[in-house]
N, CA and C atoms as an extended XYZ file, in Angstrom:
195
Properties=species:S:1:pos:R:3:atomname:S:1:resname:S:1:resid:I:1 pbc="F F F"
N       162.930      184.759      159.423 N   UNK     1
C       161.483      184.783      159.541 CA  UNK     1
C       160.853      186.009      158.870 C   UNK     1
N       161.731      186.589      158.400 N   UNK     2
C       161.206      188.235      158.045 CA  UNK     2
C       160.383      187.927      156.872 C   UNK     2
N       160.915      187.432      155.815 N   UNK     3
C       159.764      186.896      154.772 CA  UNK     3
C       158.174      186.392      155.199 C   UNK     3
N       158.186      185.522      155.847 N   UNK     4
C       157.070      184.795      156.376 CA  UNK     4
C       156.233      185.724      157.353 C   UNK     4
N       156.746      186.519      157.825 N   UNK     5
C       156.071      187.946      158.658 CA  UNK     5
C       155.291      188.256      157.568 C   UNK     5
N       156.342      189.055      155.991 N   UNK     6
C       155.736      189.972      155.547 CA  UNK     6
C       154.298      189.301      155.071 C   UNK     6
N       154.553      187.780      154.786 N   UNK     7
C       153.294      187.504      153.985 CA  UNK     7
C       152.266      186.924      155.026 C   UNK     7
N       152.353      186.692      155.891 N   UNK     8
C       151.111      187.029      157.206 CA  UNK     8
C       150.501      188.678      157.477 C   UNK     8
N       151.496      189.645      157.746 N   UNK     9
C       151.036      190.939      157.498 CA  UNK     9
C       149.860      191.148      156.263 C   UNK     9
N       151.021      190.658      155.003 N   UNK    10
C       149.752      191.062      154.006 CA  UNK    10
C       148.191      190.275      153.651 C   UNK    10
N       148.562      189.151      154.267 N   UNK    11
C       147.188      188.845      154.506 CA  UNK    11
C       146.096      189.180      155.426 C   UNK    11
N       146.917      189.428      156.522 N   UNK    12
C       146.133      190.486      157.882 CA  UNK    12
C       145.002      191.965      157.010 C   UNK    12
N       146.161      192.638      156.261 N   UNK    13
C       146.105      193.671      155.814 CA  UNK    13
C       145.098      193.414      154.692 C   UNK    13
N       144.783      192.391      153.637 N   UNK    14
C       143.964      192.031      153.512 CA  UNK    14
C       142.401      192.323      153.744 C   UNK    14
N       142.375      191.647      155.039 N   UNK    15
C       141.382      191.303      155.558 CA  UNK    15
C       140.765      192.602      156.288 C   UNK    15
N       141.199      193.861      155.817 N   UNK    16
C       140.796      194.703      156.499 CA  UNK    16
C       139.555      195.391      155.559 C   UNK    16
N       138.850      196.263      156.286 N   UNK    17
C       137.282      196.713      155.530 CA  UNK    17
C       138.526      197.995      155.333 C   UNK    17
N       137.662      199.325      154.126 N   UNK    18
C       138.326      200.665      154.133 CA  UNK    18
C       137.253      201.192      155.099 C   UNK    18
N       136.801      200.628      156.239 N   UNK    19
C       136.328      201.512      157.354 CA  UNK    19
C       137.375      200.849      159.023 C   UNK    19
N       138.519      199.885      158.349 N   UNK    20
C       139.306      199.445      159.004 CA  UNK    20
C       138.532      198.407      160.208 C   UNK    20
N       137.926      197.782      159.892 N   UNK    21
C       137.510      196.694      160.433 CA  UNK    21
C       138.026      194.784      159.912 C   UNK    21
N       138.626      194.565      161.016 N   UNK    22
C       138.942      192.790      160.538 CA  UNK    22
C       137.953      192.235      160.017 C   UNK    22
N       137.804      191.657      158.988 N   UNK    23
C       136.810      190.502      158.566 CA  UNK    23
C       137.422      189.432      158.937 C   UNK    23
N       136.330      188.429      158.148 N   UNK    24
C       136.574      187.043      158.904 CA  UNK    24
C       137.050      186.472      159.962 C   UNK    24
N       136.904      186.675      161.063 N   UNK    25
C       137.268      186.103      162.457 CA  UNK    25
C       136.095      185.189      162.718 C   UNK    25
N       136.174      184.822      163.128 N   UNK    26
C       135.475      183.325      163.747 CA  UNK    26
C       134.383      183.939      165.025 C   UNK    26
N       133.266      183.473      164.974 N   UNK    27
C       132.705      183.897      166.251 CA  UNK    27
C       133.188      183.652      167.724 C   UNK    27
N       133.507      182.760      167.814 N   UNK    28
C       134.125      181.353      168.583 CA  UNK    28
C       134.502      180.619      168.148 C   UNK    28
N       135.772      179.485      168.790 N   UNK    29
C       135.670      178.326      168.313 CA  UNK    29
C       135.948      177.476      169.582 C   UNK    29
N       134.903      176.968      169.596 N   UNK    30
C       134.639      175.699      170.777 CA  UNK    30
C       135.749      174.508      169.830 C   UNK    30
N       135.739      173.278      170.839 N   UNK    31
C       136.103      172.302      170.481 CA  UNK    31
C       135.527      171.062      169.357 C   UNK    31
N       135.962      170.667      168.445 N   UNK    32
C       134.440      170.096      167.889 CA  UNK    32
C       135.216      168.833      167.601 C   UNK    32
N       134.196      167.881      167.122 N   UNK    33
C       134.624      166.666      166.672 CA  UNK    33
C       135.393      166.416      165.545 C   UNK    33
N       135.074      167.092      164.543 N   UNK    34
C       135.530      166.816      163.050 CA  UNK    34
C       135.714      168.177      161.978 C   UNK    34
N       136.146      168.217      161.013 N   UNK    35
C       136.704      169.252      160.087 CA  UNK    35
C       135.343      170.051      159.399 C   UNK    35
N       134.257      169.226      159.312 N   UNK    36
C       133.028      170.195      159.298 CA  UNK    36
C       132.536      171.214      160.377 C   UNK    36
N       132.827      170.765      161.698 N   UNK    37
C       132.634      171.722      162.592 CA  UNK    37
C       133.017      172.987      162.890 C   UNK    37
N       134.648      172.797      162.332 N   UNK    38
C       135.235      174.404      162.287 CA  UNK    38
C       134.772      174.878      161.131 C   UNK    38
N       134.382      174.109      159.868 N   UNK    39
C       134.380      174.550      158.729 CA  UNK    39
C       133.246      175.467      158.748 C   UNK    39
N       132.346      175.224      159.614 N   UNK    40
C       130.825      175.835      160.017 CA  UNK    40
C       130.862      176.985      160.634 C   UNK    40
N       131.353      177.371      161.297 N   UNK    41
C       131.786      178.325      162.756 CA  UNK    41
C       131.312      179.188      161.371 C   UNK    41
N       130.690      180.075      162.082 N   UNK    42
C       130.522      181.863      161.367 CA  UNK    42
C       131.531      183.167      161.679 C   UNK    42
N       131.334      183.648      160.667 N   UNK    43
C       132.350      184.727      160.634 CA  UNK    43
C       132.282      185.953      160.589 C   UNK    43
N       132.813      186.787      161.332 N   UNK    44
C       132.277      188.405      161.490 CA  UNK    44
C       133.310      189.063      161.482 C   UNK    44
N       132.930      190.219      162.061 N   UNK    45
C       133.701      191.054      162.517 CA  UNK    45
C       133.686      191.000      164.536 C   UNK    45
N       134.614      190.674      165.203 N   UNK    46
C       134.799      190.578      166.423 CA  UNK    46
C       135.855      191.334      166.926 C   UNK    46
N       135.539      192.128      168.327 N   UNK    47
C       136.423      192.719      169.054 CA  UNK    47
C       137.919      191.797      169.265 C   UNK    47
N       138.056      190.794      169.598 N   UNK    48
C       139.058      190.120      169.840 CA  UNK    48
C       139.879      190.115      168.887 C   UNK    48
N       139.521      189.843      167.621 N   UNK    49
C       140.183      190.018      166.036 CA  UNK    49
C       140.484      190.979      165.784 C   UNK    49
N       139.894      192.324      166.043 N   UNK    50
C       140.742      193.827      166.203 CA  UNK    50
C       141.685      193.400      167.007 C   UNK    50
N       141.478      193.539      168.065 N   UNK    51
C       142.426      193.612      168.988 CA  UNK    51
C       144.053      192.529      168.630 C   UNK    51
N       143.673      191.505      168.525 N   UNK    52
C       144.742      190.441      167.839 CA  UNK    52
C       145.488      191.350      166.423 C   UNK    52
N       144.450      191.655      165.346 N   UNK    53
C       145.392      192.585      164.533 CA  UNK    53
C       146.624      193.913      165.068 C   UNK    53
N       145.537      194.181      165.751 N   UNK    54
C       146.444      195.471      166.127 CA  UNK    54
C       147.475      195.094      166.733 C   UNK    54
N       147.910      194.627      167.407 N   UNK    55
C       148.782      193.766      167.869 CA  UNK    55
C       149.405      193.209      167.430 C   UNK    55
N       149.554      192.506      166.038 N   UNK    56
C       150.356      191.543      165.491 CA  UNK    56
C       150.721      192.859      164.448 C   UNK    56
N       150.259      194.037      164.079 N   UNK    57
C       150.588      195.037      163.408 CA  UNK    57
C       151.648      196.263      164.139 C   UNK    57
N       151.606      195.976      165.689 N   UNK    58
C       152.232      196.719      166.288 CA  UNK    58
C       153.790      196.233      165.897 C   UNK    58
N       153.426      194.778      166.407 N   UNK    59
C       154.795      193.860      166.489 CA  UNK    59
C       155.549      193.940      165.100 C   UNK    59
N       155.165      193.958      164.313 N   UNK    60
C       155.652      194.155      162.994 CA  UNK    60
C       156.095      194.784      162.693 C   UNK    60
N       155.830      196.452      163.034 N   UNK    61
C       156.248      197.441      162.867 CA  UNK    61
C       157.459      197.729      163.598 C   UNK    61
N       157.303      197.309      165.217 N   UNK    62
C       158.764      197.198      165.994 CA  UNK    62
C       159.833      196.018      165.559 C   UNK    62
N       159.532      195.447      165.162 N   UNK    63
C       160.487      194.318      164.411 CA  UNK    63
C       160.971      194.358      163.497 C   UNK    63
N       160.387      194.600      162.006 N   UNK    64
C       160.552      194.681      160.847 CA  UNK    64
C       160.678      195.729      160.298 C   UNK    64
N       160.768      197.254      161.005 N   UNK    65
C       160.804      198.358      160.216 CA  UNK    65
C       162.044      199.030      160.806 C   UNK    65
């Protein structure tokens, strides 16, 4: 799985601002009917999406390094 880590990491890593903020996270996502509905959802910057990075960056680091 170590491959497939690294290239989730680097897309994580990506998605980061150089003031270290996640982009694109989803505001919410409720349940919806069809593939336009998620496609709609807006995108920010959200506490939960920090928090999920940091976390999946912790794990990485104890695993893979």
């Amino acid at each position: 799985y170590k491959e497939v880590a690294y290239k989730a990491i680097q897309g994580i890593i990506r998605e980061v601002s150089k003031d270290g903020a996640l982009q694109n996270v989803s505001v919410g996502t409720g349940m919806g009917d069809n593939l336009d509905f998620y496609r709609e959802i807006k995108i920010t910057t959200m506490p939960y999406g920090q928090s999920l990075a940091v976390l999946c960056l912790a794990e990485f680091l104890h695993s893979y390094s």
